[in-house]
C-alpha positions in Angstrom: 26.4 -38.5 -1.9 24.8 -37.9 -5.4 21.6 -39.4 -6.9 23.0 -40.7 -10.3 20.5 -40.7 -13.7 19.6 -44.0 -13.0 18.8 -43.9 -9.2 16.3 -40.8 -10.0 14.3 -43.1 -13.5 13.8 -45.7 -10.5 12.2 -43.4 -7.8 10.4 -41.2 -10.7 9.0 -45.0 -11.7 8.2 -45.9 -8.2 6.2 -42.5 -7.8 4.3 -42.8 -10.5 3.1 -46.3 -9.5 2.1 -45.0 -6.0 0.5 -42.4 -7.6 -0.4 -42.9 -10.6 0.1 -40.5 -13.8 -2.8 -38.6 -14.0 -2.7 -37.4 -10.1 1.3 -36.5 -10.7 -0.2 -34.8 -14.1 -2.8 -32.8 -11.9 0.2 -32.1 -9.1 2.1 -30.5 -12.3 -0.1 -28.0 -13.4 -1.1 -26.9 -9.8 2.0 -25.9 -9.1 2.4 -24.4 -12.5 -0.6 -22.5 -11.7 0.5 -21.7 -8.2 4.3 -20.8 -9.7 2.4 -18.3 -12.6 0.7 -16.8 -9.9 3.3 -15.8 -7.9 5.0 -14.5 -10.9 2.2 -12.3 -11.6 1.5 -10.6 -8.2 5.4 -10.4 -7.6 5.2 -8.6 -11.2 1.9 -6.4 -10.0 3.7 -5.1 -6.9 6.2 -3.7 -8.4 4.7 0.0 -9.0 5.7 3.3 -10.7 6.7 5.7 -8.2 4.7 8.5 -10.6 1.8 6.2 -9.7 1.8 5.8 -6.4 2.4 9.6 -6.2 -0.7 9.9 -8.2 -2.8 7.5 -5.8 -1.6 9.5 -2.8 -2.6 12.6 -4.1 -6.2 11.1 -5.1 -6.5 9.8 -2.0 -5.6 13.2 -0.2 -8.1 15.2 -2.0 -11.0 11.9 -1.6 -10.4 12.2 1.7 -10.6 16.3 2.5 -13.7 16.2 0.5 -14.8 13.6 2.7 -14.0 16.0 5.7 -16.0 19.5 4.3 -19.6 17.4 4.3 
């Protein structure tokens, strides 16, 4: 059983009573926040493999260094 156009105006009205607009406004752009986040560090962890490659290598070399003092 489906919520019709008119079922949803009524509960979207009765939640912004119980809440009033400004809180549902400040719920909005947390989770827009929280949503652009997400987006971003998804977007961040997808690395080049000629990076990572790179990294490893720098690492490698940081790290025999490290070992000859």
């Amino acid at each position: 059983m489906g919520f019709g156009w008119q079922e949803l105006l009524i509960i979207l009205v009765i939640v912004a009573l119980i809440f009033g607009t400004k809180k549902l406004r400040n719920i909005g752009s947390d989770v827009g926040g929280a949503i652009k986040g997400f987006k971003d560090s998804v977007s961040t962890d997808s690395v080049d493999p000629e990076e990572t490659e790179s990294t490893e290598k720098s690492e490698e070399h940081a790290e025999s260094s490290d070992q000859k003092d």
